[in-house]
VONUVO-737933 format. One record per residue (C-alpha): residue in three letters; residue number from 1; x, y, z. Coordinates in pm, 1 decimal, always signed. Layout:
# residues N
   marpa   marmar         px         py         pz
     ALA      NUM          X          Y          Z
...
***
This chain:
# residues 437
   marpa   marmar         px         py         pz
     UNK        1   +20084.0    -1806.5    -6524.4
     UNK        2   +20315.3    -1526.0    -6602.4
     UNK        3   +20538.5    -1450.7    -6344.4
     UNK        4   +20802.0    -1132.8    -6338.6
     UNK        5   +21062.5    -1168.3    -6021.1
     UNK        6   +21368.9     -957.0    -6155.0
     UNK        7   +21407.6     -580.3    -6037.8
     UNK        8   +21180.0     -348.4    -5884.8
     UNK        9   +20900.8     -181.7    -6066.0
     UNK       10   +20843.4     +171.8    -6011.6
     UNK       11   +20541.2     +256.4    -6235.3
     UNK       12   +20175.4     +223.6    -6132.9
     UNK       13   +19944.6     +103.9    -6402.3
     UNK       14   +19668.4     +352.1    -6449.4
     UNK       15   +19455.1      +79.3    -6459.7
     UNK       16   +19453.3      -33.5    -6085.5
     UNK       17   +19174.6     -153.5    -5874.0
     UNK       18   +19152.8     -149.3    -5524.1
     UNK       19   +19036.1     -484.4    -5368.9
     UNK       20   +18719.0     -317.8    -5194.7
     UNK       21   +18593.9     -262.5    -5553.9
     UNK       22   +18614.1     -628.7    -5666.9
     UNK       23   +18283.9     -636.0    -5714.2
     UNK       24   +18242.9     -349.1    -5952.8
     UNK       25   +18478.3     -563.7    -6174.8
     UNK       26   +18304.9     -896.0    -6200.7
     UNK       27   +18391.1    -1090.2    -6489.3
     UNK       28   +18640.7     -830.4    -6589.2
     UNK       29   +19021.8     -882.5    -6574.2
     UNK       30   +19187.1     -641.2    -6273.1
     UNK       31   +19535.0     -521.5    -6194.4
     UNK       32   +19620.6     -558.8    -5803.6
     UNK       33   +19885.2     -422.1    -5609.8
     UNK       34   +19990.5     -512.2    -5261.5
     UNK       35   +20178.3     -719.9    -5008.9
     UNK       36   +20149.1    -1103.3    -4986.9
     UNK       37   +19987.0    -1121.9    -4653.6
     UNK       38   +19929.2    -1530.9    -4705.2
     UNK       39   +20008.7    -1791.7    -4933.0
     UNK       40   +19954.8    -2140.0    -4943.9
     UNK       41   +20001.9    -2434.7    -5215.4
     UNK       42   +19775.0    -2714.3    -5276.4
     UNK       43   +19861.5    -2995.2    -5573.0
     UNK       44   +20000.5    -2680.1    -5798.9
     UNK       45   +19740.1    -2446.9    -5706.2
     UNK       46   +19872.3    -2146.0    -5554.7
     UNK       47   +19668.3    -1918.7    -5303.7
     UNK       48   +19729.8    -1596.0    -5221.5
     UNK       49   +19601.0    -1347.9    -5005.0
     UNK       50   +19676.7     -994.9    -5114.3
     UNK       51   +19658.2     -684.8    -4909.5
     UNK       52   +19646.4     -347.2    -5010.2
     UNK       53   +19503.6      -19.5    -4809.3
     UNK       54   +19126.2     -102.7    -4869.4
     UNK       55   +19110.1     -478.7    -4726.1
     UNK       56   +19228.6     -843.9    -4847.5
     UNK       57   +19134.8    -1085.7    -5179.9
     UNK       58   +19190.0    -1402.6    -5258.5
     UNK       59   +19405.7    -1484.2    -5542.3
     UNK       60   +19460.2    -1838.5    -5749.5
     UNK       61   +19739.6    -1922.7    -5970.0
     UNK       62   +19839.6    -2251.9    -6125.2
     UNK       63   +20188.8    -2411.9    -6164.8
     UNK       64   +20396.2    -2104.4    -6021.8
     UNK       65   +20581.9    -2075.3    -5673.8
     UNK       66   +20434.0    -1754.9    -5475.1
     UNK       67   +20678.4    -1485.6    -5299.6
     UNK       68   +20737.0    -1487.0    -4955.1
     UNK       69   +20468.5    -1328.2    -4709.2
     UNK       70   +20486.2     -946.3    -4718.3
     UNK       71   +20661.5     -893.4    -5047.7
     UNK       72   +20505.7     -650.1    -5231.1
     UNK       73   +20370.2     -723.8    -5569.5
     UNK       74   +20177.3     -652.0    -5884.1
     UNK       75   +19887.0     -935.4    -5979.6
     UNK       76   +19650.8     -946.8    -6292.3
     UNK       77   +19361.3    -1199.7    -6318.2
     UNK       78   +18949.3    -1202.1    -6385.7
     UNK       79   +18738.8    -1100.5    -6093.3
     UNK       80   +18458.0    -1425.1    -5993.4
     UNK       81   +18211.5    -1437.6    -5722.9
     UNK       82   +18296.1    -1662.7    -5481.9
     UNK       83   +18123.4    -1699.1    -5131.8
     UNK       84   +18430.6    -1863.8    -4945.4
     UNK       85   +18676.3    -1564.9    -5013.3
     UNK       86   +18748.9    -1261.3    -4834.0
     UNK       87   +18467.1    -1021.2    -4914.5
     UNK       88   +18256.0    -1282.5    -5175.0
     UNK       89   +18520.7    -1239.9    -5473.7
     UNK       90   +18831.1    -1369.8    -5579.0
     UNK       91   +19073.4    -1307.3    -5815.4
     UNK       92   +19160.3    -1589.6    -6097.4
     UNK       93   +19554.5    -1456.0    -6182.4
     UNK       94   +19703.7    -1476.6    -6524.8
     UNK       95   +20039.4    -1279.7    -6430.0
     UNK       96   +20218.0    -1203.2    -6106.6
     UNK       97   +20527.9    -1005.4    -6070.0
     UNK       98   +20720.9     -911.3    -5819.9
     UNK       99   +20756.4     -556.2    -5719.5
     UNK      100   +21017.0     -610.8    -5400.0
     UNK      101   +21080.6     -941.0    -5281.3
     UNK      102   +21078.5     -964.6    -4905.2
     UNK      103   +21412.6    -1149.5    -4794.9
     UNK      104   +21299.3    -1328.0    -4457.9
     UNK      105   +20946.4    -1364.4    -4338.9
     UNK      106   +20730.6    -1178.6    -4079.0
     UNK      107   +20838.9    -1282.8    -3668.1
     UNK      108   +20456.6    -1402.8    -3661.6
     UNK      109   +20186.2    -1466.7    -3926.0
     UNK      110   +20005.8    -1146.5    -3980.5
     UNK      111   +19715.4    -1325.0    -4095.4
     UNK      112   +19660.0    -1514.4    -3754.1
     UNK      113   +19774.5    -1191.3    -3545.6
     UNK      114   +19655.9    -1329.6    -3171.8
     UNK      115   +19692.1    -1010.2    -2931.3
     UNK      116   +19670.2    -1283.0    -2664.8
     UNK      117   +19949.4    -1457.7    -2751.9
     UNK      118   +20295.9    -1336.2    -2664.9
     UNK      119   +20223.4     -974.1    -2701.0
     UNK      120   +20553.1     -861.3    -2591.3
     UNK      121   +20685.3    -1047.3    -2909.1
     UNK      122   +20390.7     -872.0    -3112.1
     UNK      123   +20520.5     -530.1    -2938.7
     UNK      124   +20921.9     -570.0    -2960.9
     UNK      125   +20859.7     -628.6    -3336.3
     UNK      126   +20534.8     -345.3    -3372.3
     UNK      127   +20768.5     -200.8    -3680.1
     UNK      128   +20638.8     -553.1    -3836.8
     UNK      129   +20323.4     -665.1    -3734.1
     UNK      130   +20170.2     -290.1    -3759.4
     UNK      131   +20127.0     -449.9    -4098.7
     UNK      132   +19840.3     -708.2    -3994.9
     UNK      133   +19461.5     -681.5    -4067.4
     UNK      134   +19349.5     -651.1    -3720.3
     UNK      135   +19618.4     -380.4    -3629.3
     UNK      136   +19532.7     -207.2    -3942.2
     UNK      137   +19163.5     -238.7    -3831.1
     UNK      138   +19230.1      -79.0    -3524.4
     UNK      139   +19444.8     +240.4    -3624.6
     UNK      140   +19218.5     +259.6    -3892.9
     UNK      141   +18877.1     +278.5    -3650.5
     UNK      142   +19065.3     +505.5    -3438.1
     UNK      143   +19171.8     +772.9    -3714.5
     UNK      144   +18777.5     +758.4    -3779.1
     UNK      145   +18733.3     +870.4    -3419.1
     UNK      146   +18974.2    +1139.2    -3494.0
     UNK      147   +18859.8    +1269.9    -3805.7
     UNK      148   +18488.5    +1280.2    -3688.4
     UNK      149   +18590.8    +1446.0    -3355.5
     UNK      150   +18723.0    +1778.6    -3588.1
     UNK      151   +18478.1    +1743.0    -3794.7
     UNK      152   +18210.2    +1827.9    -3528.2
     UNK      153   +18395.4    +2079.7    -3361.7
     UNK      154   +18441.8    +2258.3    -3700.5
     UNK      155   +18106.3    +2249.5    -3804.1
     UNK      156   +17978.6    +2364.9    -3436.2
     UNK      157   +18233.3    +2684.5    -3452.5
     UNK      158   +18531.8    +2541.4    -3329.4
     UNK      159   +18921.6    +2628.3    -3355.5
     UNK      160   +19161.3    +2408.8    -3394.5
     UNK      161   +19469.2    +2528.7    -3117.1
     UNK      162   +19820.0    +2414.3    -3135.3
     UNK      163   +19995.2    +2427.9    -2814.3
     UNK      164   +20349.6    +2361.3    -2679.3
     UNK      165   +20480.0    +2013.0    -2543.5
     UNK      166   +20754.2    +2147.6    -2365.0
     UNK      167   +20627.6    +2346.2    -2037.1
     UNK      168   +20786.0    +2508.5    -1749.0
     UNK      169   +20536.2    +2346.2    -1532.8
     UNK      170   +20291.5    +2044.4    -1514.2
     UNK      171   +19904.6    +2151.7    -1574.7
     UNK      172   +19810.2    +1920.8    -1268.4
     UNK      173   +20128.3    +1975.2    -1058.8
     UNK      174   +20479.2    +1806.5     -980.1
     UNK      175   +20331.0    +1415.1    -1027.5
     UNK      176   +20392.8    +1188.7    -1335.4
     UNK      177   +20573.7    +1450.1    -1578.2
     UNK      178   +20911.6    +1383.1    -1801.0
     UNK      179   +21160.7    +1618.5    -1708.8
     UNK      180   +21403.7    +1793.5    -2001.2
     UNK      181   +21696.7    +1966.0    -2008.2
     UNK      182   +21590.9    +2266.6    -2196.9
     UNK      183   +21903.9    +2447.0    -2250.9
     UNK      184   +22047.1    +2426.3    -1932.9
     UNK      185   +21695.0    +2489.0    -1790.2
     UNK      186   +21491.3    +2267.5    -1619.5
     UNK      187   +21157.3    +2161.8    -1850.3
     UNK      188   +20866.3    +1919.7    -1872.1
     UNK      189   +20668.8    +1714.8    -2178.0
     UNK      190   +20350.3    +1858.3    -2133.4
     UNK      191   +20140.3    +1614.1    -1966.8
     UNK      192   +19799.8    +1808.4    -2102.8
     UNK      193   +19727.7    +2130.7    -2312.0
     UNK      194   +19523.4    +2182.1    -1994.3
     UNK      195   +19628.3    +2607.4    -1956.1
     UNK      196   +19694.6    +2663.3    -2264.2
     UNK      197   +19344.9    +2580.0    -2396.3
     UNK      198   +19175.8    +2759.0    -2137.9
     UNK      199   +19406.0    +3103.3    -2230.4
     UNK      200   +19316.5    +3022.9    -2624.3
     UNK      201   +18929.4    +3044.5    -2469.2
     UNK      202   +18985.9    +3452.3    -2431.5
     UNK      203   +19071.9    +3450.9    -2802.1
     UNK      204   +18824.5    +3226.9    -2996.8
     UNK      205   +18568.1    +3127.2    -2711.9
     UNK      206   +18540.6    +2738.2    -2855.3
     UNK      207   +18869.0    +2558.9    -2958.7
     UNK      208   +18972.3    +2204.1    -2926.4
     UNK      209   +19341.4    +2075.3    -3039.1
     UNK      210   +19440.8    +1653.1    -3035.8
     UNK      211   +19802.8    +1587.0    -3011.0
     UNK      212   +20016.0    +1367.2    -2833.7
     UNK      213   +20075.5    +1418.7    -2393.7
     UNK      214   +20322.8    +1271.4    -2178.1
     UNK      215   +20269.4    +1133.7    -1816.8
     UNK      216   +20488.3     +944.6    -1660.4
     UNK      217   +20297.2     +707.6    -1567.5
     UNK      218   +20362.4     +507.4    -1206.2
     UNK      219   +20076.8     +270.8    -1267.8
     UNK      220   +20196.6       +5.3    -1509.2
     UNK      221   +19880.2     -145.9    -1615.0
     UNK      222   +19650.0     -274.1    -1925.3
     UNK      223   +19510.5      +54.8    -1964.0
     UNK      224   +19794.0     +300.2    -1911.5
     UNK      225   +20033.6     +437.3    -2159.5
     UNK      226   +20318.2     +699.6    -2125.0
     UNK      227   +20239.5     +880.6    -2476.1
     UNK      228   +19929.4     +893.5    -2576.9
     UNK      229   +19642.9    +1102.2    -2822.6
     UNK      230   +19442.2    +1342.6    -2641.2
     UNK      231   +19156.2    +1504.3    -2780.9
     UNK      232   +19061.2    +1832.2    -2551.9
     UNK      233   +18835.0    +2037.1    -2589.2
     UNK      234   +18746.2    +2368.1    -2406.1
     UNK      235   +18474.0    +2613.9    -2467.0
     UNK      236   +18346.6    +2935.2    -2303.7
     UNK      237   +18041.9    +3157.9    -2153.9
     UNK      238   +17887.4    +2836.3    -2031.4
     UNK      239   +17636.6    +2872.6    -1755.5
     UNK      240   +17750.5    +2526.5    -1589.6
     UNK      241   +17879.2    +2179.6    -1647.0
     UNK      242   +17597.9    +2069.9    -1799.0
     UNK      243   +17662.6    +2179.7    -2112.9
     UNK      244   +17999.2    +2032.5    -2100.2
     UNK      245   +17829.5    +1745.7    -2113.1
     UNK      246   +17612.9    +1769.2    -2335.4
     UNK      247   +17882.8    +1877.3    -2574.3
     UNK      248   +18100.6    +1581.4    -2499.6
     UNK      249   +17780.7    +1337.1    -2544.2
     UNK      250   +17679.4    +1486.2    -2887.8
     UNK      251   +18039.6    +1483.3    -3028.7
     UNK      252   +18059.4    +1114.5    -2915.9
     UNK      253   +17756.1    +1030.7    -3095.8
     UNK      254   +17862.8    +1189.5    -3407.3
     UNK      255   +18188.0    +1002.3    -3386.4
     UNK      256   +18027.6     +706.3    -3362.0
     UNK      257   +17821.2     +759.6    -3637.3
     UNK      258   +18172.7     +820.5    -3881.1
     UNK      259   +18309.4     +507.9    -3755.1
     UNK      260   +17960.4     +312.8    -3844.1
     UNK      261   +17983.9     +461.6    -4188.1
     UNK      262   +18334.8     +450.8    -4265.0
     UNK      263   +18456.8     +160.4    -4107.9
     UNK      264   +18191.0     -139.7    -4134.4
     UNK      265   +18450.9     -383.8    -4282.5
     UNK      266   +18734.6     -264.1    -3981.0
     UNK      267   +18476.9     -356.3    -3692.9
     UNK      268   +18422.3     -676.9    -3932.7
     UNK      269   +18735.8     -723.2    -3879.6
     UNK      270   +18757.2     -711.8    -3543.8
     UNK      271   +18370.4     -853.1    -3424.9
     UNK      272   +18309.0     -487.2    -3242.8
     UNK      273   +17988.4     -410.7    -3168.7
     UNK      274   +17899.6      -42.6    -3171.5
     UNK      275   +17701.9     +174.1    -2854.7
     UNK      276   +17392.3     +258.4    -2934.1
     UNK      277   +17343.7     +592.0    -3020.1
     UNK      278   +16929.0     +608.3    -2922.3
     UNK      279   +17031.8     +618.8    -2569.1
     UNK      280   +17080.6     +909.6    -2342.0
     UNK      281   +17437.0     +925.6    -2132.4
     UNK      282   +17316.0     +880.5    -1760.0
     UNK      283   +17460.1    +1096.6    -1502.7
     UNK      284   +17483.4    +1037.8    -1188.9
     UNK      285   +17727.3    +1220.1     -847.4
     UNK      286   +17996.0    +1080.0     -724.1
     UNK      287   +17891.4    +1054.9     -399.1
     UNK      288   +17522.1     +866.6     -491.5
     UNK      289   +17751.4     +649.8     -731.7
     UNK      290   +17954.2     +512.2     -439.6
     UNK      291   +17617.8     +413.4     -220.0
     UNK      292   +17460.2     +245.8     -553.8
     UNK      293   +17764.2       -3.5     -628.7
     UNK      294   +17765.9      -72.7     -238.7
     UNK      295   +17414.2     -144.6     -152.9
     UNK      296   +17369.9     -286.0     -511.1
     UNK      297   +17669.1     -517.2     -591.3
     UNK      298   +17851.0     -530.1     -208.6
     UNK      299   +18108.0     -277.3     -378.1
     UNK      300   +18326.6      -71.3     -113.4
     UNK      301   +18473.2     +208.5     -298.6
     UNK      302   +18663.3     +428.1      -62.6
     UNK      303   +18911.2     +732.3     -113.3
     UNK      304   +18856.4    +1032.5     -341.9
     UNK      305   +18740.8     +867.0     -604.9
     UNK      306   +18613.3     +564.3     -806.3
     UNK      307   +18853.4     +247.3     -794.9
     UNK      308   +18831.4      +37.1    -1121.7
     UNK      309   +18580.0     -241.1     -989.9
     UNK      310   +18353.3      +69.8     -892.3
     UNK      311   +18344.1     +240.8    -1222.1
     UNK      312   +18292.9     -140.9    -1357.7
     UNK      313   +18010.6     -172.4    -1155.3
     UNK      314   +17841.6     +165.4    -1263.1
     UNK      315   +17909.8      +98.6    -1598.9
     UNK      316   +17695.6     -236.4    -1550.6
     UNK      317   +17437.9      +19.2    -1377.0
     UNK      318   +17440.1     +232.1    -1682.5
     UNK      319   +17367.1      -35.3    -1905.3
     UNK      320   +17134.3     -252.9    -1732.6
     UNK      321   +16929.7      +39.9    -1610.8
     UNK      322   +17001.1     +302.6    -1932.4
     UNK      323   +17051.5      +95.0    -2235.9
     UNK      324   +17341.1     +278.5    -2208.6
     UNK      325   +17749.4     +214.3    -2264.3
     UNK      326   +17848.3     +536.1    -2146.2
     UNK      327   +17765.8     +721.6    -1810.7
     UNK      328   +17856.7    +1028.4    -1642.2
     UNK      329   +17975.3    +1048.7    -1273.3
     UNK      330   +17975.7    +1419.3    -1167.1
     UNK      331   +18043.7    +1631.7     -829.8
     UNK      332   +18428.3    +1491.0     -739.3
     UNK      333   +18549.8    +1616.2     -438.1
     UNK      334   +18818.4    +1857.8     -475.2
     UNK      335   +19089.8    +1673.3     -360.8
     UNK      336   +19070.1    +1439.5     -648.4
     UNK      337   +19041.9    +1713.2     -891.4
     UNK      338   +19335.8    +1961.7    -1045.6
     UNK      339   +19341.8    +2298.3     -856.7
     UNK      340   +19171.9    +2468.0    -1180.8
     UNK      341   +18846.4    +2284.1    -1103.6
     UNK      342   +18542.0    +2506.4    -1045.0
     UNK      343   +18464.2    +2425.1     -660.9
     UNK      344   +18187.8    +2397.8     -451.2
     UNK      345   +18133.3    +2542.4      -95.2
     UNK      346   +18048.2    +2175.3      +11.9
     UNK      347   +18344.8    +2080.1      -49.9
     UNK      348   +18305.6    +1892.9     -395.3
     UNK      349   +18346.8    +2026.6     -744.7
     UNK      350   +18183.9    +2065.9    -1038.4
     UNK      351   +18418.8    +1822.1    -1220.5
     UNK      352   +18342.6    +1496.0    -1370.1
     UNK      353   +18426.8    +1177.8    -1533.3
     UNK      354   +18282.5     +968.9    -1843.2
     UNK      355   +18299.2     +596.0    -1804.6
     UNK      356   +18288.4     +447.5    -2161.7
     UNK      357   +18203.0      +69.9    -2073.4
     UNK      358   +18314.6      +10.0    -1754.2
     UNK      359   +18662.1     +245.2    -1771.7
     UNK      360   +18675.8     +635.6    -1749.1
     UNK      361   +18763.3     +746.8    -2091.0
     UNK      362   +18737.2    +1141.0    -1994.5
     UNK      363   +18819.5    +1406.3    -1691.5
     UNK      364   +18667.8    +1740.0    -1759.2
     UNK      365   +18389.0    +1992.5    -1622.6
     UNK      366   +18344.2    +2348.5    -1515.2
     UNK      367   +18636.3    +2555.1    -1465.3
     UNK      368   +18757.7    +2842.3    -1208.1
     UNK      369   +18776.6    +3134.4    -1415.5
     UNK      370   +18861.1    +3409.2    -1144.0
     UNK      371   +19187.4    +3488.5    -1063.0
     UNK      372   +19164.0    +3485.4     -626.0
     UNK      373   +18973.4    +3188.3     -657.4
     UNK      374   +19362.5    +2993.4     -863.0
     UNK      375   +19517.7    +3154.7     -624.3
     UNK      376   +19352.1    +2995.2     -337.5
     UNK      377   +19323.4    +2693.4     -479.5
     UNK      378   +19692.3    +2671.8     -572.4
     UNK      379   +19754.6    +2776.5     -221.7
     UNK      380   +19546.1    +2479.5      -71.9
     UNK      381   +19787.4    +2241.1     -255.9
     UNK      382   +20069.2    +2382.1     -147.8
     UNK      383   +20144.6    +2443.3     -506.9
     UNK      384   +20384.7    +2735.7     -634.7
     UNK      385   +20207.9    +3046.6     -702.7
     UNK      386   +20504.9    +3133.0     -909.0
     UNK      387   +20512.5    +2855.9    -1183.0
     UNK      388   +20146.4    +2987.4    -1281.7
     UNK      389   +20223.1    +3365.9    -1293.1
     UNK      390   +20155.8    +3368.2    -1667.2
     UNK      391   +19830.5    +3190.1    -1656.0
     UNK      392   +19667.4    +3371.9    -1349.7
     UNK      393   +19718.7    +3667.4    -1563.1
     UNK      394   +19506.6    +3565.8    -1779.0
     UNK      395   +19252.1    +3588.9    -1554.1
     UNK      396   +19308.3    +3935.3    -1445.6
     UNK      397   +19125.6    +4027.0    -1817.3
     UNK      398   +18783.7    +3943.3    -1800.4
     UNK      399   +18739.4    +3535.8    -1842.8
     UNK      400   +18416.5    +3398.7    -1906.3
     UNK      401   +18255.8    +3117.5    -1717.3
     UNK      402   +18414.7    +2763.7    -1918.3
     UNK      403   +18483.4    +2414.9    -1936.7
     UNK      404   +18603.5    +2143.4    -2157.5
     UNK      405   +18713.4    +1807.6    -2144.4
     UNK      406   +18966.1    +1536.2    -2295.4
     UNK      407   +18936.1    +1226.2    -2441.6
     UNK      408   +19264.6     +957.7    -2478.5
     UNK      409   +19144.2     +821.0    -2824.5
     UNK      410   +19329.8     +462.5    -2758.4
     UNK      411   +19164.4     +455.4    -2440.2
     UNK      412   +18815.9     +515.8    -2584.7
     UNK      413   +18958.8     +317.3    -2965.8
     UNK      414   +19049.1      +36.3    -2759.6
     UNK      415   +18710.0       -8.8    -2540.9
     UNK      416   +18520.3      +34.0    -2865.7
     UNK      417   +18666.0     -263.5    -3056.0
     UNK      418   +18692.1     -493.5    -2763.9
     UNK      419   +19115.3     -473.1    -2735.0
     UNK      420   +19217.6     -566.5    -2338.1
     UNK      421   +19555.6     -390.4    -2415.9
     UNK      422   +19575.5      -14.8    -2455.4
     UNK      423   +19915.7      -53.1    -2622.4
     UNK      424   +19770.1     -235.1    -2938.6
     UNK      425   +19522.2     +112.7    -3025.1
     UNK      426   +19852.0     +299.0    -3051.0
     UNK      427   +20081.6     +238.1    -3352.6
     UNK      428   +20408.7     +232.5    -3172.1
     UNK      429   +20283.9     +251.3    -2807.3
     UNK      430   +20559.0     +406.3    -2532.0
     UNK      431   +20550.0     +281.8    -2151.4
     UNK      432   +20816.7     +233.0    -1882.2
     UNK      433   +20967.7      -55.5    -2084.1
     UNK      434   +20919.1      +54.3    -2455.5
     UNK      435   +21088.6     +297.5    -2627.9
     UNK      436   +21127.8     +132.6    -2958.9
     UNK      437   +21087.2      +75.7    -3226.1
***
């Protein structure tokens, strides 16, 4: 075998192939570039598992030491069939060379990433193992979930919004928000585009917007994260919640659909099994929720709103009595909902939750779109009338009847493919101990 280690190579042969389209190229001789993700030597025959953006091959070379794990490098060899390697083919190299030579090995073997095992080690060095096939999976799925989210927005008549992350005020009050010193002023991260999105409503009626929120989050859990993707969507002249839903629930579907399209080798990858998209989205009130989990699993679920056992439990309702993974859970009172929430004279609202598999994945619903009825609302939680000047305004000019919703894609990314910890859908997750790398 030919093997180059001296200097870095700049140029990219023309002649590349990508390692999903091995088997285009059988019996043909390919050109590879990648990183070493494994290598292994047995009696003078060298194995190597190459990565590159579209998956992982096996390549064999006699008589030659291999470069250390994650160097990057350029490999030439015929293309066989072969049912033990990664995707049915492997590689039979003739010449290997070096494009930049990794000087110390990966904290952990990407290969055998374990998010079970020591995941604050996997976390302190994310800059690292980012790099493995699972991870890569993952961030992969969830830029799926992404792309097909705009993608059905735009083709339904939707407008992508862009709206600021430092605010004067939080959208849902004083609780869990970053404070910044804004030139001598006193400012917030924006904790959700919550305001803003319902102002853009008076300009293009149906606009959505997924960037990054802040909450400062109290709650230091599995499922929690500081900074994190929210996908919110708001839309107006709607005659009630119901079509909220049914929005949400046909986006979801078609979202589903990208990643089943797109992404068969990353849930591969990862053994996820997909919802199925045949099924209706239950929905059921708050209230009659509560009552089933008690007098069907001996669930007590007090306070204003669903503990995590409860929505558990009516996510096993959903899907032993639906077929279904996802269920709504409508009607919360309005003490558990932000003061913008459309109310009810019984005291409840016309807000709502999805629970995505046991775990609410969305807040959304019908929202209050005359002005005395903020006001009073603001009032009722003691809330300053002042901080929302700006935004009652709005109201003062003719808003129509509207609602939206949002979605925290590593929430909903990380149910999907079966990850326990929220922090591994994120690339370089932030919480109350991480703020590197």
């Amino acid at each position: 075998m030919a093997s180059n280690r001296g200097g870095e190579h700049e140029a990219v042969p023309a002649e590349r192939v990508l390692v999903s389209d091995l088997g285009d190229h059988v019996g043909a001789e390919v050109t590879l570039l990648g990183w070493v993700l494994n290598r292994r030597d047995l009696g003078g025959i060298g194995f190597l598992l190459l990565r590159d953006r579209s998956g992982v091959a096996q390549v064999v070379f006699e008589g030659s030491a291999l470069p250390l794990h994650e160097s990057s490098v350029r490999v030439t060899g015929k293309v066989v069939a072969h049912k033990k390697a990664p995707g049915g083919f492997e590689v039979q190299g003739s010449t290997l060379e070096v494009i930049s030579e990794a000087t110390q090995a990966p904290p952990v073997e990407l290969a055998k990433e374990d998010w079970t095992v020591n995941p604050e080690t996997l976390l302190a060095y994310r800059h690292v193992t980012v790099r493995s096939p699972k991870t890569r999976a993952v961030l992969k799925v969830e830029a799926e979930l992404v792309r097909g989210f705009r993608a059905y927005l735009d083709a339904h008549d939707f407008t992508e919004i862009f709206t600021p992350k430092l605010v004067s005020a939080g959208a849902e009050g004083g609780a869990n928000l970053f404070e910044v010193d804004y030139y001598g002023r006193r400012a917030y991260l924006a904790q959700s585009p919550q305001l803003y999105k319902q102002i853009m409503v008076g300009v293009f009626e149906r606009v959505y917007e997924t960037a990054a929120v802040y909450r400062a989050e109290k709650s230091h859990t599995h499922r929690h994260l500081s900074e994190y993707l929210s996908l919110d969507v708001e839309l107006g002249f709607i005659a009630n919640e119901d079509e909220v839903m049914d929005l949400e629930e046909a986006l979801l579907k078609s979202m589903l659909a990208g990643v089943e399209e797109r992404c068969a080798s990353e849930l591969a990858v990862l053994g996820a099994e997909l919802p199925d998209r045949t099924v209706a989205f239950p929905r059921i009130p708050l209230l009659a929720a509560r009552e089933l989990v008690s007098e069907r699993y001996g669930h007590a679920s007090g306070g204003k709103d669903l503990d995590p056992e409860a929505e558990r439990l009516i996510g096993r309702w959903a899907k032993e009595e639906h077929g279904s993974d996802f269920v709504f859970v409508t009607n919360y009172p309005q003490a558990a909902r932000p003061f913008y929430t459309y109310p009810l004279e019984n005291g409840l609202t016309r807000g709502l939750d999805l629970i995505f598999r046991g775990v609410e994945i969305t807040s959304g619903g019908q929202r209050v779109h005359r002005p005395e009825v903020l006001v009073q609302e603001l009032r009722k939680r003691n809330m300053d009338e002042a901080a929302f000047a700006d935004y009652i305004e709005v109201f003062k000019h003719g808003m129509p009847p509207h609602g939206g919703f949002a979605i925290g894609a590593e929430r909903l990314t990380a149910l999907l493919v079966g990850l326990h910890n929220i922090r591994f859908a994120r690339a370089f997750p932030r919480d109350a101990q991480r703020l590197t790398p």
